[in-house]
DSSP file (Angstrom, degrees, kcal/mol; ACC not computed):
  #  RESIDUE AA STRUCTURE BP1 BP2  ACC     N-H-->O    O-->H-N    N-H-->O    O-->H-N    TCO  KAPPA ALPHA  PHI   PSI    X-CA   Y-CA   Z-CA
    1    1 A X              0   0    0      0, 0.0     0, 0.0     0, 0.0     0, 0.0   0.000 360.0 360.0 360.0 133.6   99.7 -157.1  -45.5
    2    2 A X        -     0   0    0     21,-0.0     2,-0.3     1,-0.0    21,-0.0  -0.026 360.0-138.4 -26.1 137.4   99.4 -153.7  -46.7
    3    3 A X        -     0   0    0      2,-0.0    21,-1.3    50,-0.0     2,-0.3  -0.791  19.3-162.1-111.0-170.2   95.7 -152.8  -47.2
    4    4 A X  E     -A   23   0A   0     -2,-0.3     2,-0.4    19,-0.3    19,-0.3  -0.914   9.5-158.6-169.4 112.0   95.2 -150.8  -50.3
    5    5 A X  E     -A   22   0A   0     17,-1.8    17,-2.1    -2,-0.3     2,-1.1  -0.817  11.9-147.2-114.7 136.8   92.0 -148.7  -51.1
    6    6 A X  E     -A   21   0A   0     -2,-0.4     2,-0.3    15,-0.2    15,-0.2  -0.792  19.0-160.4-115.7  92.9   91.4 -147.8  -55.1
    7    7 A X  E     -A   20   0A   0     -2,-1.1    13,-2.8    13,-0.9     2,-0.3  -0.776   4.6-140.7 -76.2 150.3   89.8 -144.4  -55.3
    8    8 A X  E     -A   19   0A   0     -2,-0.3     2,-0.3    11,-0.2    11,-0.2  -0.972   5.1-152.5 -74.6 124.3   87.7 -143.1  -58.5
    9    9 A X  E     -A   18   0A   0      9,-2.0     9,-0.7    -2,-0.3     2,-0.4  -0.682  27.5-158.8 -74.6 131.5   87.8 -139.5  -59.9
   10   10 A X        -     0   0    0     -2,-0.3     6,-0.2     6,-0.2     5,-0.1  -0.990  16.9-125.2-128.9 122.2   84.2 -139.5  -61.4
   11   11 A X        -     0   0    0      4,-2.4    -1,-0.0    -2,-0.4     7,-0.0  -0.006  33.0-110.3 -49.4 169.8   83.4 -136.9  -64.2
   12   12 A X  S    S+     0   0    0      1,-0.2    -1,-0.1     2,-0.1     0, 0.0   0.565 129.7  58.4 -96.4  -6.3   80.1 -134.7  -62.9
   13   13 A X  S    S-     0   0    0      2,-0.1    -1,-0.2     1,-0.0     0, 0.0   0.703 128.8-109.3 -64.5 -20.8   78.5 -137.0  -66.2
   14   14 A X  S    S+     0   0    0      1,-0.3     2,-0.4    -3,-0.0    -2,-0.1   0.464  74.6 131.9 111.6 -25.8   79.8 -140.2  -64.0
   15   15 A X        -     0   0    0     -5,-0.1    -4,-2.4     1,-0.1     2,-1.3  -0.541  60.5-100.3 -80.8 134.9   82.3 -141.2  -65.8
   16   16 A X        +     0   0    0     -2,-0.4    -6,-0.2    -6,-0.2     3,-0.1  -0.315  34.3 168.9 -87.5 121.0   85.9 -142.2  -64.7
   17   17 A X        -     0   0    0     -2,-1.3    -7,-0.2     1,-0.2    -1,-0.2   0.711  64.6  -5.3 -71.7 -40.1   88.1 -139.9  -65.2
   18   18 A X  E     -A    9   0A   0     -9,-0.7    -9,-2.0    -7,-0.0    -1,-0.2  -0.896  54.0-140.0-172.0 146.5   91.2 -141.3  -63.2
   19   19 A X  E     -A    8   0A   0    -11,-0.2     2,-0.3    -2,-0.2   -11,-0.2  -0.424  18.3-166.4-112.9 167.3   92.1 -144.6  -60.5
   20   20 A X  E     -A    7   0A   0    -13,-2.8   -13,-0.9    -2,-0.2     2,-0.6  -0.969  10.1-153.2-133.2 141.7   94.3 -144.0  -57.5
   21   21 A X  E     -A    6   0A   0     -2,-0.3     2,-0.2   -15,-0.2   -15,-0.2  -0.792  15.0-178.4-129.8 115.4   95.8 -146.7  -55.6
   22   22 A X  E     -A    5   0A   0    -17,-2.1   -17,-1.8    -2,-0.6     2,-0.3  -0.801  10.6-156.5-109.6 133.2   96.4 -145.6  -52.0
   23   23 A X  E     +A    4   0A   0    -19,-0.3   -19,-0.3    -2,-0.2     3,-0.2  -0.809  55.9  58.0-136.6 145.7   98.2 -148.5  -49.4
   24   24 A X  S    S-     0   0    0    -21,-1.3   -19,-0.3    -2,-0.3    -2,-0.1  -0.160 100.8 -73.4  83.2-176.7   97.6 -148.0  -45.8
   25   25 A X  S    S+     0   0    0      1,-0.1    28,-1.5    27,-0.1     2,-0.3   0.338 108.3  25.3 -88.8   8.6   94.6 -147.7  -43.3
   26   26 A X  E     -B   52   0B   0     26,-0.2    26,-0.2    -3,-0.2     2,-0.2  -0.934  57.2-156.5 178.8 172.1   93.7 -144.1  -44.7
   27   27 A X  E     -B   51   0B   0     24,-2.0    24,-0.5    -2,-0.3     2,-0.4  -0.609  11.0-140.1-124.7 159.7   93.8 -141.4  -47.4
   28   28 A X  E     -B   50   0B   0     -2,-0.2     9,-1.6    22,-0.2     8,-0.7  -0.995  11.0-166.4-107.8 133.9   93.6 -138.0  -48.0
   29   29 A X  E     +Bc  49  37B   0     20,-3.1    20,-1.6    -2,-0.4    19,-0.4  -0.712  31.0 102.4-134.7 101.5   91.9 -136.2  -50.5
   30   30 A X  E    S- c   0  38B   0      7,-0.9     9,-0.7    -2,-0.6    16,-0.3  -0.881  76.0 -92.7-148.9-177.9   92.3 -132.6  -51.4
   31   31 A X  S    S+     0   0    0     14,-0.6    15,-0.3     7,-0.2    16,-0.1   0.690  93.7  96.5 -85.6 -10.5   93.6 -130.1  -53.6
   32   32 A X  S >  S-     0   0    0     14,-0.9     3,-1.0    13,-0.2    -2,-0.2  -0.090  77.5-124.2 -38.2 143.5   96.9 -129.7  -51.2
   33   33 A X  T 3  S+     0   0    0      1,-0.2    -1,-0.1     5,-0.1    -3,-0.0   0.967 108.6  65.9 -65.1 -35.4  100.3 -131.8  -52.3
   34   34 A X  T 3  S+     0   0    0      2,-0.0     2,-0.4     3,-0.0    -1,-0.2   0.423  85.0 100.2 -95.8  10.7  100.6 -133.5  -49.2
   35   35 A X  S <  S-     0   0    0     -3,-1.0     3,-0.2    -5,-0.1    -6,-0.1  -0.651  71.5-130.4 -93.3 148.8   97.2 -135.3  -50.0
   36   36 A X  S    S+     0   0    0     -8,-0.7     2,-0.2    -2,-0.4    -7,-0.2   0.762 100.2  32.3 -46.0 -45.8   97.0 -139.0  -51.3
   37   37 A X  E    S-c   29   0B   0     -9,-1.6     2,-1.2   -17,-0.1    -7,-0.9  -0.989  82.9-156.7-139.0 130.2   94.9 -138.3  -53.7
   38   38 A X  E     +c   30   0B   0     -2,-0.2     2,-0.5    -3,-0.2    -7,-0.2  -0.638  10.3 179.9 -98.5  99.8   95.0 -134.9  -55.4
   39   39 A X        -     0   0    0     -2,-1.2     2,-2.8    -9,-0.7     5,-0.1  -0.831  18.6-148.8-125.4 139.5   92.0 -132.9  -57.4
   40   40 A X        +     0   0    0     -2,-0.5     2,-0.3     2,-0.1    -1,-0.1  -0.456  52.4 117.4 -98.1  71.7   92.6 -129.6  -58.9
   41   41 A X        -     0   0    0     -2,-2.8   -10,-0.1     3,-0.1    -2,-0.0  -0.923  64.3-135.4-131.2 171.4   89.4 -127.9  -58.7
   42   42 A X  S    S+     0   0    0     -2,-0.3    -1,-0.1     1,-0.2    -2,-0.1   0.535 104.8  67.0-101.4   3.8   88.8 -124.9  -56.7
   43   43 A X  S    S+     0   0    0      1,-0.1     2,-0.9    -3,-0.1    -1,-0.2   0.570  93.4  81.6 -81.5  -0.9   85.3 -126.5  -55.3
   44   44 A X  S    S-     0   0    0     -5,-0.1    -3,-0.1   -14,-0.0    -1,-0.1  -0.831  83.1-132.5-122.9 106.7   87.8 -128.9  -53.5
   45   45 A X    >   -     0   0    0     -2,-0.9     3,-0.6    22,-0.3   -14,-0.6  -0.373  25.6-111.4 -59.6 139.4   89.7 -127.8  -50.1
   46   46 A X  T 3  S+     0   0    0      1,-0.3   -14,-0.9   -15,-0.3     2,-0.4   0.783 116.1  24.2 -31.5 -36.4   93.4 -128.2  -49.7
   47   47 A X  T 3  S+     0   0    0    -16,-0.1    -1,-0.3    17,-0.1    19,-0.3  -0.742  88.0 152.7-158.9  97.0   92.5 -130.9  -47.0
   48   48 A X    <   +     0   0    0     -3,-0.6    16,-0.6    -2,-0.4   -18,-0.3   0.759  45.1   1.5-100.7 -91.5   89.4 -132.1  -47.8
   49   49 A X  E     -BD  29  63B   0    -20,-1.6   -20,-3.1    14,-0.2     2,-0.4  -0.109  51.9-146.0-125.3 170.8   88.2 -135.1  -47.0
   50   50 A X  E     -B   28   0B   0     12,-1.9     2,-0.7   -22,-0.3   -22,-0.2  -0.755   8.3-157.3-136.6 100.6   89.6 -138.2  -45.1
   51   51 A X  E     -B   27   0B   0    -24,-0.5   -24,-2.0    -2,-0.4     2,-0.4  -0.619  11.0-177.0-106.9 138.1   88.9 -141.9  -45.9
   52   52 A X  E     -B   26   0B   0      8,-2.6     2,-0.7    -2,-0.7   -26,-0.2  -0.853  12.5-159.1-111.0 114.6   89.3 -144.8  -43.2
   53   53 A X        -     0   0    0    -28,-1.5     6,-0.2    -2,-0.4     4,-0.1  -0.779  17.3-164.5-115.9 111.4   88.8 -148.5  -43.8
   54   54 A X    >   -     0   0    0      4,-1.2     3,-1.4    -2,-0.7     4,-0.3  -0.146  36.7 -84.7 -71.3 168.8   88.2 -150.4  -40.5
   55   55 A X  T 3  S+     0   0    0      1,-0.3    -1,-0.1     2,-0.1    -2,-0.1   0.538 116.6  64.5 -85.4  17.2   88.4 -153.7  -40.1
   56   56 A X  T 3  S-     0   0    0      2,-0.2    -1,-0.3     0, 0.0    -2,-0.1  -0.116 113.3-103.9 -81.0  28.7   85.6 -154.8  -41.1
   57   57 A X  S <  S+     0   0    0     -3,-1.4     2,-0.2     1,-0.2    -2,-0.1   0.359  78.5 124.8  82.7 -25.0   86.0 -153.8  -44.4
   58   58 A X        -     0   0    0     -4,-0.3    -4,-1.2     1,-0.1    -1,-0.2  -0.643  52.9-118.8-110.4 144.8   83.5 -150.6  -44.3
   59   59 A X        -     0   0    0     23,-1.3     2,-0.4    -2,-0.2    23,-0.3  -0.277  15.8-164.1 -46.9 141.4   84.3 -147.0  -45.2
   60   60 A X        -     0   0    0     21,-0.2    -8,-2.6    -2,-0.1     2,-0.2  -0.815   7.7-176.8-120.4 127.7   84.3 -143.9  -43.3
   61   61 A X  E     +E   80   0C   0     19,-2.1    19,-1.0    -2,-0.4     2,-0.3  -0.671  12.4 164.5 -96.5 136.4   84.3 -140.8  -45.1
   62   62 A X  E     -E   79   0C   0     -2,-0.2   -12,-1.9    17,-0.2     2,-0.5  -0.907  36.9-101.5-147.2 167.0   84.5 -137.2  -43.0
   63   63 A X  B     -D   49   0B   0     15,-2.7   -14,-0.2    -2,-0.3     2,-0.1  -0.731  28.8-137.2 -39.7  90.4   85.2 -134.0  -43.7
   64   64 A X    >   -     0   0    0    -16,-0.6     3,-1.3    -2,-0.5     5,-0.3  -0.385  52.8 -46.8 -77.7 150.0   88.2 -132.5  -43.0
   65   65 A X  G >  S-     0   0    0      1,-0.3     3,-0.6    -2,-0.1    -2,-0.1   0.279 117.1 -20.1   4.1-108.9   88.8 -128.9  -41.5
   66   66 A X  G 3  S+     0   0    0    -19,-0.3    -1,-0.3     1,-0.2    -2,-0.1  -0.126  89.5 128.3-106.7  55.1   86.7 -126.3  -43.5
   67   67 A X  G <  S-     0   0    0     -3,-1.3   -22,-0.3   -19,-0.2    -1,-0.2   0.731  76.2-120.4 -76.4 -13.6   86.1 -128.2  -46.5
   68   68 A X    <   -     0   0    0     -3,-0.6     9,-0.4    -4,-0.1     2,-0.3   0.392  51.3-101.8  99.1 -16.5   82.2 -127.6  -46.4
   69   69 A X        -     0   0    0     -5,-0.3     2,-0.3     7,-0.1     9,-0.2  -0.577  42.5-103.4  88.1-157.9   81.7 -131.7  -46.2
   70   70 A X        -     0   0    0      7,-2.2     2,-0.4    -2,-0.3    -7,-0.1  -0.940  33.0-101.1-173.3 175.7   80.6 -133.5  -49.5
   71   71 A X        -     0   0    0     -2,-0.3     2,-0.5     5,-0.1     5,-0.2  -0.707  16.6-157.9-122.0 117.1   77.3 -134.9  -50.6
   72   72 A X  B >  S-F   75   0D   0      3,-1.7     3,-2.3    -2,-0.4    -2,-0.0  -0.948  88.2 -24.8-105.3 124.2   75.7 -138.4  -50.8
   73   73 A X  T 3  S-     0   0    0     -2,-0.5     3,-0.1     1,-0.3    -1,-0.1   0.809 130.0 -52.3  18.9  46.5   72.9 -138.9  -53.2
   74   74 A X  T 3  S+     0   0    0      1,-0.5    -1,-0.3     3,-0.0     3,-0.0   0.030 113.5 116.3  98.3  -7.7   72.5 -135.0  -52.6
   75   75 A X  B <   -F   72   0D   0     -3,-2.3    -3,-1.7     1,-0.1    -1,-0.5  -0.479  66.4-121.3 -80.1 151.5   72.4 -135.0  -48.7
   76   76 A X        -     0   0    0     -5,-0.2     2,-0.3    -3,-0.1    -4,-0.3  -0.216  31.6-169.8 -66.3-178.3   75.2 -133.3  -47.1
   77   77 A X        -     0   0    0     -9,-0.4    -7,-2.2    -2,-0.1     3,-0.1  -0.930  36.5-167.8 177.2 145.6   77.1 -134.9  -45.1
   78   78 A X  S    S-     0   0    0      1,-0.5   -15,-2.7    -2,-0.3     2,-0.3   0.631  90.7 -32.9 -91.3 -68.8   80.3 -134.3  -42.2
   79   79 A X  E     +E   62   0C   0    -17,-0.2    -1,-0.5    -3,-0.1   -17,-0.2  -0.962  67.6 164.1-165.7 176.9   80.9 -138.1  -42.3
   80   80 A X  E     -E   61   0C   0    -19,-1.0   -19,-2.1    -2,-0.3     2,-0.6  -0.942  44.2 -82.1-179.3 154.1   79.3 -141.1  -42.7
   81   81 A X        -     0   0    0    -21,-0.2   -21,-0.2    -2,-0.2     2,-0.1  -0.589  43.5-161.5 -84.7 113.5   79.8 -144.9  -43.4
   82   82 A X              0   0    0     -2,-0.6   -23,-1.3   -23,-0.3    -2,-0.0  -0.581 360.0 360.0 -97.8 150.1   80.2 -145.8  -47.4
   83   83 A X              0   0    0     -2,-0.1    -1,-0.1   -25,-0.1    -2,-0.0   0.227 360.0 360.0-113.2 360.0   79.7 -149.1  -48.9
């Protein structure tokens, strides 16, 4: 079976703005078409980020090419394992 990973678009208030539902063992997420999941901001590289769910269930987020990374409760971050 397909696994199938539900991103949220989060408003900078927190709120969600919009679901994606993405079916294989990873995503892409950037402002490029050929990404999974697509956000039209200019703070967001063409191929930013890249999400993996092993099989144990747990995330791993990184940073893809020169996207700058992305932030967990304000750290910075390359990648790192998300619950």
């Amino acid at each position: 079976m397909a696994r199938v990973i539900w991103v949220e678009i989060l408003s900078r208030g927190g709120h969600v703005v919009a679901r994606h539902r993405c079916t294989g063992p990873s995503l892409r997420i950037g402002r490029s078409y050929q990404s999974d999941v697509i956000i039209d901001d200019p703070a967001v590289a063409p191929d930013h980020l890249r999400v993996m769910q092993g099989e144990d269930g747990a995330f791993l987020v990184e940073a893809v090419s020169e996207s700058g990374g992305f932030a967990i409760d304000g750290e910075r971050r390359e990648r790192s394992l998300v619950d």
